[in-house]
C-alpha positions as CSV (number, residue, x, y, z in Angstrom):
1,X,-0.9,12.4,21.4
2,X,-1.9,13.3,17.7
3,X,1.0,16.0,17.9
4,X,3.8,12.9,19.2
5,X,2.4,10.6,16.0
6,X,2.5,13.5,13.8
7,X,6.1,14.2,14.6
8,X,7.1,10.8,14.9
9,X,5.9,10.1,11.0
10,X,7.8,13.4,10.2
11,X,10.6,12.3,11.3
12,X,10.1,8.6,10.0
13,X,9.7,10.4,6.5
14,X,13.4,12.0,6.5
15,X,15.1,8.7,8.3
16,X,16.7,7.3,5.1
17,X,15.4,4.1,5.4
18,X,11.6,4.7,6.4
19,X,11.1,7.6,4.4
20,X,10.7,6.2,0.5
21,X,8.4,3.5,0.1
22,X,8.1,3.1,-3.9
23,X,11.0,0.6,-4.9
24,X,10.4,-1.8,-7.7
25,X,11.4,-5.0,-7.6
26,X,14.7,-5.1,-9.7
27,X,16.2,-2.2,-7.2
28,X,16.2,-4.9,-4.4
29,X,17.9,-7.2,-7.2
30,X,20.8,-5.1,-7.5
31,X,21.0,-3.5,-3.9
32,X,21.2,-7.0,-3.1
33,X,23.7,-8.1,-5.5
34,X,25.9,-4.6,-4.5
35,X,25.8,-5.9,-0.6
36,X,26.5,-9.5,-1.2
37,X,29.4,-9.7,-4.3
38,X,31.8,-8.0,-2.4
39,X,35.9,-7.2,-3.1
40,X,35.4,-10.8,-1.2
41,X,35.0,-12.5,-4.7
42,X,38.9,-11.6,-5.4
43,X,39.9,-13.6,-2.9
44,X,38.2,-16.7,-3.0
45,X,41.2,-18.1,-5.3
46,X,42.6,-17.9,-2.6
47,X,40.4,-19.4,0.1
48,X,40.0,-22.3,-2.1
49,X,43.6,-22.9,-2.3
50,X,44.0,-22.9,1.8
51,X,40.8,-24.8,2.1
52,X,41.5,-27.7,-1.2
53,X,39.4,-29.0,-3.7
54,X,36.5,-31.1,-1.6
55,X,36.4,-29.1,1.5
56,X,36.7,-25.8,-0.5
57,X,34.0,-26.6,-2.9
58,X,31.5,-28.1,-0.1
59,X,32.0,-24.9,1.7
60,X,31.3,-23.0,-1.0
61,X,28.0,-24.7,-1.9
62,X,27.1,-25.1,1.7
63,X,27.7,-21.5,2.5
64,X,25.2,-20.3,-0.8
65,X,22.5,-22.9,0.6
66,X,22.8,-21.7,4.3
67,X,22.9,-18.3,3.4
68,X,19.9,-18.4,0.7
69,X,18.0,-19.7,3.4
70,X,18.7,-17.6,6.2
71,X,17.3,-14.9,3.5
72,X,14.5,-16.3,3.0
73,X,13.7,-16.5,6.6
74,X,14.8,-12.4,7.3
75,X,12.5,-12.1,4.1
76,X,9.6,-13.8,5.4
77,X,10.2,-12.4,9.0
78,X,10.0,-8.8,7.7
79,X,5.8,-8.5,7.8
80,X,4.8,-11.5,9.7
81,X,2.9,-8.7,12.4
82,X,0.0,-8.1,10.2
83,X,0.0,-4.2,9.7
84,X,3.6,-3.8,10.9
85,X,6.8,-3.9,8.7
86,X,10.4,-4.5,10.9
87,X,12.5,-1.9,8.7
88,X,15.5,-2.8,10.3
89,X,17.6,-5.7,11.8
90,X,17.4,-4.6,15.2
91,X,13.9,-4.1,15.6
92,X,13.3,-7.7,14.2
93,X,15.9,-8.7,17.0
94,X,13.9,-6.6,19.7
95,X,10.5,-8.5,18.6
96,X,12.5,-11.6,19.1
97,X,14.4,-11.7,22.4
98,X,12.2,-8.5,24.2
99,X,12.9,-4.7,23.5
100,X,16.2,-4.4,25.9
101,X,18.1,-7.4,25.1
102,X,17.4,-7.7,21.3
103,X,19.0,-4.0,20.9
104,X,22.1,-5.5,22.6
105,X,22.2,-8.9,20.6
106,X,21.8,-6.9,17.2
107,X,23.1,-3.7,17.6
108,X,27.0,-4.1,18.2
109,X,27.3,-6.7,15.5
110,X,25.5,-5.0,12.7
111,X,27.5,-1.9,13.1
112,X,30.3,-3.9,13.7
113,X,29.6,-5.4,10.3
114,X,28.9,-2.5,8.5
115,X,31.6,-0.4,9.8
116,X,34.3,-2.9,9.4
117,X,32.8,-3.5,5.8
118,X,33.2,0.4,4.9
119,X,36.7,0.6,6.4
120,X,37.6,-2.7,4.1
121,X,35.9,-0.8,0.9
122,X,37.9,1.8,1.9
123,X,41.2,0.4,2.1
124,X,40.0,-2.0,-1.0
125,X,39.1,0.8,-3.0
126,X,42.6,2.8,-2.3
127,X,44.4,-0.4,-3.6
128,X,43.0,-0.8,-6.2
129,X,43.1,2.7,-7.5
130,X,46.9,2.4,-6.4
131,X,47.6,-0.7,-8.9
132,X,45.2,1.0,-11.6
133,X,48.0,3.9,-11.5
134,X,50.7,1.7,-11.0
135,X,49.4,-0.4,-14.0
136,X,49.1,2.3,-16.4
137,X,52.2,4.2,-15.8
138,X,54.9,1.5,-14.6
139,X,57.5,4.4,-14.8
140,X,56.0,7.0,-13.0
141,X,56.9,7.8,-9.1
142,X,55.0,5.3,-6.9
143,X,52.6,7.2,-4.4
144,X,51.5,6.3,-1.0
145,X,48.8,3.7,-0.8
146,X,47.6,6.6,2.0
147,X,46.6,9.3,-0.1
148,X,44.9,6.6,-2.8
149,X,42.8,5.7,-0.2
150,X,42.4,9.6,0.4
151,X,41.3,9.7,-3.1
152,X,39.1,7.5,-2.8
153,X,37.3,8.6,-0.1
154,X,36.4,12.0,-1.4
155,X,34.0,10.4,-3.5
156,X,32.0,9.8,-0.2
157,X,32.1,13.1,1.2
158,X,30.2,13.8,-1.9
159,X,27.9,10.4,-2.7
160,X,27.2,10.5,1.8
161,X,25.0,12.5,1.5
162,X,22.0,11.0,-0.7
163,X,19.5,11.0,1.8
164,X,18.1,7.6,1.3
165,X,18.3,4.0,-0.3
166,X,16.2,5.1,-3.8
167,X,18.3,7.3,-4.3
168,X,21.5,5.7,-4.3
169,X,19.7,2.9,-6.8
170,X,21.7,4.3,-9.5
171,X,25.2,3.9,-7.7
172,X,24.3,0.6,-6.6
173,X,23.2,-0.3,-10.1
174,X,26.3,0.3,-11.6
175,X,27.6,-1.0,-8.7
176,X,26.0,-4.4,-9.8
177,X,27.0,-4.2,-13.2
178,X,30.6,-3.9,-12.7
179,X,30.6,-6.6,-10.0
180,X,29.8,-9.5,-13.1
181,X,32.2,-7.6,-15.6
182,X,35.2,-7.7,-12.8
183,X,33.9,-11.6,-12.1
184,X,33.6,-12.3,-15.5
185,X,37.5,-10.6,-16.2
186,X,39.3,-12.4,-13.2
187,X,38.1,-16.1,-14.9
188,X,38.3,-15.4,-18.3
189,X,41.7,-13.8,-17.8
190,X,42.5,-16.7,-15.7
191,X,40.9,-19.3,-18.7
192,X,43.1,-17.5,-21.1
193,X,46.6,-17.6,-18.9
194,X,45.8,-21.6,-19.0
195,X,46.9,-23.8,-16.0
196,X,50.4,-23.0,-15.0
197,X,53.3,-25.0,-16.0
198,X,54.0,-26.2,-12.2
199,X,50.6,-25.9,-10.8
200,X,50.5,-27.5,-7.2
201,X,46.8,-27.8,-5.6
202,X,48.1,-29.1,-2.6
203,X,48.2,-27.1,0.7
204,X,51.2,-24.4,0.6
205,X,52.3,-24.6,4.8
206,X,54.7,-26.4,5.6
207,X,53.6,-27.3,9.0
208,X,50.8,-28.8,10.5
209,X,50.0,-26.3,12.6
210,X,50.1,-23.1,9.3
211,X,47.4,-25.2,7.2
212,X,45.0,-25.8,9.6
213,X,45.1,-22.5,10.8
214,X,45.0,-21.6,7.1
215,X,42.0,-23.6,6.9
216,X,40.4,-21.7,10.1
217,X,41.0,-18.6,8.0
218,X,39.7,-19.4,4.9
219,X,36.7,-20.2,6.3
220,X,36.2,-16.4,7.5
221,X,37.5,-15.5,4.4
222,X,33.7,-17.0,3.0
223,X,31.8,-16.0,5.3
224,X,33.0,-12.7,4.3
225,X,32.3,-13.3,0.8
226,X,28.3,-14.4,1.8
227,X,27.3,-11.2,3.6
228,X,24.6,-9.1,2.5
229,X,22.3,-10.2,5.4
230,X,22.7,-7.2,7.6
231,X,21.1,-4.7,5.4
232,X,18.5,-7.1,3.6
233,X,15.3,-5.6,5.9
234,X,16.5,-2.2,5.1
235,X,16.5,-3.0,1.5
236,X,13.0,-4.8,1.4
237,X,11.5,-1.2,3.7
238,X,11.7,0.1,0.3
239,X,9.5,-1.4,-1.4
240,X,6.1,-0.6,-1.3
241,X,3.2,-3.0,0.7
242,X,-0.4,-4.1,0.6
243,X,-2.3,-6.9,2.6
244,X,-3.1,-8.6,-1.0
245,X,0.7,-7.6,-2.3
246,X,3.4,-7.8,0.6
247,X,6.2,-6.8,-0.3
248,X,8.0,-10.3,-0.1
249,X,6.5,-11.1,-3.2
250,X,8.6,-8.7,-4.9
251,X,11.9,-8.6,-2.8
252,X,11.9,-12.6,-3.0
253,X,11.7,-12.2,-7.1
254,X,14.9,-9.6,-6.3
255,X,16.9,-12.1,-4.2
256,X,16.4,-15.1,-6.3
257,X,17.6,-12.8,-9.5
258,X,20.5,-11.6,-7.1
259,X,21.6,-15.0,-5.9
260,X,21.9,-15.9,-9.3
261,X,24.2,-13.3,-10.0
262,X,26.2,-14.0,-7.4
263,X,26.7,-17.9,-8.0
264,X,27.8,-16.9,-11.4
265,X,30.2,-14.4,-9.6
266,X,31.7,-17.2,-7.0
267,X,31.8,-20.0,-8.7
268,X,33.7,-19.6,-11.9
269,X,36.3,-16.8,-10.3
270,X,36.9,-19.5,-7.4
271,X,37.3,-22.8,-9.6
272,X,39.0,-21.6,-12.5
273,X,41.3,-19.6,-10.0
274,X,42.7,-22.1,-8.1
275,X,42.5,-24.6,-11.1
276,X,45.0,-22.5,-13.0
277,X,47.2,-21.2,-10.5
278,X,47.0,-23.8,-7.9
279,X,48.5,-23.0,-4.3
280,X,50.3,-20.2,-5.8
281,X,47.2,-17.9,-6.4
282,X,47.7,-14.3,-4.6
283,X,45.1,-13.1,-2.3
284,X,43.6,-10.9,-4.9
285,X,43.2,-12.5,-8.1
286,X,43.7,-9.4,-10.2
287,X,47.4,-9.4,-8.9
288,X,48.1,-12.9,-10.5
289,X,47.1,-11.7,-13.8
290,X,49.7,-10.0,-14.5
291,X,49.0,-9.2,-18.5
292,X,48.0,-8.0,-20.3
293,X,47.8,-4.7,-18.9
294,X,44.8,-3.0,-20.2
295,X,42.4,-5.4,-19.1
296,X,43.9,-5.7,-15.4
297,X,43.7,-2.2,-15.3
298,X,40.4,-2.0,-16.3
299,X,38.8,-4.9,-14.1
300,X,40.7,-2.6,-11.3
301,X,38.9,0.8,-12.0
302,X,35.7,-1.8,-12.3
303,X,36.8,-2.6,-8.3
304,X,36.7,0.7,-7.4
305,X,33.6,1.5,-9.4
306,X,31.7,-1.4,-7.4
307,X,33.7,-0.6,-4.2
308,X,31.8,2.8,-4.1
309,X,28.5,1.8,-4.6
310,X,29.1,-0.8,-2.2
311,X,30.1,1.3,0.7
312,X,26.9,3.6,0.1
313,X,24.7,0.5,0.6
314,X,26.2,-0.3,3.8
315,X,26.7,2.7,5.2
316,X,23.4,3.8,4.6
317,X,21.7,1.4,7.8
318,X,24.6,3.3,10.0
319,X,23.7,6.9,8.7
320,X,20.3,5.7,9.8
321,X,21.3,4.3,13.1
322,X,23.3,7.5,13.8
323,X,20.4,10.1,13.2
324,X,18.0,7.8,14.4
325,X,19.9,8.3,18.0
326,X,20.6,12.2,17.4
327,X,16.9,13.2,16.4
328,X,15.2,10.7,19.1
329,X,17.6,10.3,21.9
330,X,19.0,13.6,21.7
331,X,16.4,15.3,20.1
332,X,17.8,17.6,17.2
333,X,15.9,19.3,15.3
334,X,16.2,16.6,12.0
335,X,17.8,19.2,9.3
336,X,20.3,18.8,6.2
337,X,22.8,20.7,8.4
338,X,22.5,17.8,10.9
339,X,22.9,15.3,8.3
340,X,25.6,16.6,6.6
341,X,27.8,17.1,9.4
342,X,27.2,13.4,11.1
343,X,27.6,11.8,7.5
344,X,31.2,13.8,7.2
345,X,32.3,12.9,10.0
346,X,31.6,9.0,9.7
347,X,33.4,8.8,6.6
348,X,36.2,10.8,7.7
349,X,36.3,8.3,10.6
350,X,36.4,5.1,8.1
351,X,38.7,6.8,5.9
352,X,41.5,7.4,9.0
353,X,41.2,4.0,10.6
354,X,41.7,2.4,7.1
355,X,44.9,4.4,6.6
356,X,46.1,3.5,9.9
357,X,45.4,-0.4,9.5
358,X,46.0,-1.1,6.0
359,X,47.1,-4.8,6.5
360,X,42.8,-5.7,6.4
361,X,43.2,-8.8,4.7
362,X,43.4,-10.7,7.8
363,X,41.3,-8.1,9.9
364,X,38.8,-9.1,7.2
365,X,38.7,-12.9,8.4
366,X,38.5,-12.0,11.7
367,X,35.6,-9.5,11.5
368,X,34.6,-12.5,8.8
369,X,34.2,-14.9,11.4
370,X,33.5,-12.6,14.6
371,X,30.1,-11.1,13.3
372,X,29.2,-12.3,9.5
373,X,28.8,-15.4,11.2
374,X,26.2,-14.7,14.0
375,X,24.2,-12.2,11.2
376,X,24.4,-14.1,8.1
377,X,24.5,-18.1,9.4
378,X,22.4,-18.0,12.4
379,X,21.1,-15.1,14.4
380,X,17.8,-15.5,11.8
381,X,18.0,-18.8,12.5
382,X,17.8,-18.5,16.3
383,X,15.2,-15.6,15.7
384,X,13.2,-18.0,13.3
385,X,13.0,-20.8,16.4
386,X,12.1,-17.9,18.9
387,X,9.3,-16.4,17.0
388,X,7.7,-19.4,14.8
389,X,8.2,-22.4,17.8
390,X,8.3,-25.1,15.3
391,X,7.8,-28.6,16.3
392,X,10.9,-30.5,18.1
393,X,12.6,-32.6,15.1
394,X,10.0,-31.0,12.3
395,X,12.1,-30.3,9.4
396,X,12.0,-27.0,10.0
397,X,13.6,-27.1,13.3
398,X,16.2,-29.5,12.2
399,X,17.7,-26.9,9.5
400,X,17.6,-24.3,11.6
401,X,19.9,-26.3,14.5
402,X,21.8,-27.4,12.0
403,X,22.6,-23.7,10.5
404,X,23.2,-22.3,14.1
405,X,25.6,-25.3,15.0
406,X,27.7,-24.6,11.2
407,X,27.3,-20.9,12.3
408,X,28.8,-21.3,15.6
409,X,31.8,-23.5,14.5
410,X,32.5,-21.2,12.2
411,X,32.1,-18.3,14.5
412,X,34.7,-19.9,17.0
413,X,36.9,-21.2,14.2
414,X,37.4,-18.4,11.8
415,X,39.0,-15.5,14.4
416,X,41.7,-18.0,15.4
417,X,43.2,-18.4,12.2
418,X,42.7,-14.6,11.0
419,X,44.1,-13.9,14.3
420,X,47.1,-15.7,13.9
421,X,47.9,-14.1,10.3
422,X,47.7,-10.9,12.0
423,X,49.9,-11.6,14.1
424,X,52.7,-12.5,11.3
425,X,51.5,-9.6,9.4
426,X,52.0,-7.0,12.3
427,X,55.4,-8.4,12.6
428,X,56.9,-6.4,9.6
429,X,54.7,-3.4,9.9
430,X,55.1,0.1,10.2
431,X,52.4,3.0,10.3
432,X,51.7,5.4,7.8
433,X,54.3,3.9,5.7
């Protein structure tokens, strides 16, 4: 028996996640801020101007509220078995709904998120380095958008293979940083262009049919922008715990700090977007900011920059997963040569299926709505009402309905519309182009 716990805390100490337990509180700030501020912040211009002014502006706020709460309640879930800490989403989910079926509830969605995020970053990350160059050197030959995102991944075959979340603090940290500057670029920029001569705010289809499915869109398009949910628990496993100091204490602090951040990110870029450009706003700010040149180059190497630390964070729960299952299931011997191979080989995978699929935009509503939703808006919820019981009509329980009945609209909602702008999109597409 000794000899199974002794190898079990060995091999807990090289998992990335479990193995470091001395974070301060500041690294969960900016971890935090890496995970949530995504490239989703570009396009909320954009969302607002398919969603309008009041809706737009409710969802927004709604979405911060909602989501800030749902933290709270994955931050207060984390230690609430006195001498046990749930490192990770899934084994929250398993002490929720029962050891089988929690696996299967949390499982295909978290990786779902995570791996759709890191192909996003990926194809993200290539386009931006593509407009950086194209920026810079309007007169040179154009090159494939394919081997940008090339490019861009070979910074991951190298950062992969960090073994755990300290030390990729200082990626994410800079990460952070350049997340505000790029914010802080798009609506100053956007101040400075002033409100268009023939700005329209109202919606751009012409049919009934195109805005509401718009709408429907949109609304993934924010849930995409809210998501840092699914690797919260890993990020709060980091930091170190006492009965007299849990580690909430400290990871709470973190998330306040880092939801500051991030209404300072949303806000401004989303407003003063769509107040200056109106209905005509591109789906990536950056693009409508044409001049001057310098500065749109530079908020685009900030992208990438940001883009890189934020793939780490998120790939980081899946490098876990994945030698969680080879060492335990399938019992290899845990090793660097294990770990370096299995890490190659995931980024190569995210790498080809974001140079296959480019058009991600809309794929990014969809996944938005399919399972952002569900992890960010109310799968804590329904865990919260599982675990804790509260009182029928208690205050408690009322938020928490009405999160999951929000979550679930928009769960239903959001695919529909991002399906539909696939569809268009697919039309005029060709692979590998």
């Amino acid at each position: 028996m000794d000899a199974k716990l002794a190898r079990q805390k060995e091999i807990d100490d090289w998992l990335p996640i479990s193995s470091s337990r001395n974070a301060k509180w500041w690294y969960s700030a900016f971890h935090n801020v890496t995970a949530m501020v995504g490239a989703g912040v570009l396009g909320l211009p954009y969302a607002m101007s398919e969603l309008g002014w009041g809706p737009g502006v409710v969802i927004m706020v709604l979405s911060w509220i909602i989501t800030l709460y749902t933290l709270w309640q994955m931050v207060e879930m984390h230690e609430m078995v006195p001498g046990k800490r749930f490192d990770r989403y899934h084994e929250l989910g398993q002490h929720a709904f029962g050891e089988k079926l929690g696996l299967y509830i949390v499982v295909p969605q978290q990786l779902v998120v995570e791996v759709g995020v890191d192909i996003v970053y990926m194809v993200t990350g290539g386009k931006s380095l593509k407009k950086f160059h194209d920026t810079v050197c309007g007169t040179c030959k154009p090159i494939k958008l394919t081997y940008f995102i090339m490019i861009f991944a070979s910074v991951h075959f190298v950062l992969s293979h960090l073994p755990n979340f300290n030390s990729i603090s200082g990626v994410s940290l800079a990460a952070a940083v350049m997340s505000l500057s790029y914010s802080t670029i798009a609506w100053g920029a956007s101040v400075d262009k002033g409100v268009q001569e023939d700005v329209e705010y109202g919606y751009k289809a012409k049919s009934t049919a195109g805005t509401v499915f718009n709408f429907f869109s949109a609304l993934g398009e924010v849930a995409f922008a809210y998501a840092g949910h699914n690797v919260v628990l890993e990020i709060q496993a980091t930091i170190p715990s006492t009965p007299e100091k849990p580690s909430k204490g400290p990871m709470w602090r973190g998330v306040i700090v880092a939801y500051i951040v991030v209404a300072l990110c949303y806000f401004p870029v989303a407003l003063i977007g769509y107040w200056m450009f109106g209905n005509a706003v591109s789906d990536n700010i950056l693009i409508s900011l044409e001049n001057p040149a310098w500065l749109i180059a530079m908020a685009n190497m900030f992208v990438v920059i940001h883009v890189i630390g934020s793939y780490q964070v998120y790939a980081m729960p899946v490098f876990d997963m994945i030698e969680t299952v080879l060492v335990k299931k399938l019992h290899f011997r845990p090793t660097t040569t294990l770990r370096f191979i299995s890490r190659n080989i995931y980024v190569a995978f995210t790498m080809f299926v974001g140079i296959t699929f480019p058009f991600f935009s809309g794929l990014l509503s969809f996944f938005g709505g399919f399972a952002f939703a569900p992890t960010t808006y109310f799968l804590p919820c329904v865990m919260w009402l599982a675990i804790y019981k509260p009182k029928k009509y208690s205050l408690s329980w009322i938020a928490n309905w009405i999160c999951i009945i929000l979550g679930l609209l928009l769960m239903i909602l959001a695919p529909i519309g991002a399906l539909r702008n696939i569809i268009l999109e697919a039309k005029t597409y060709s692979f590998y182009s």
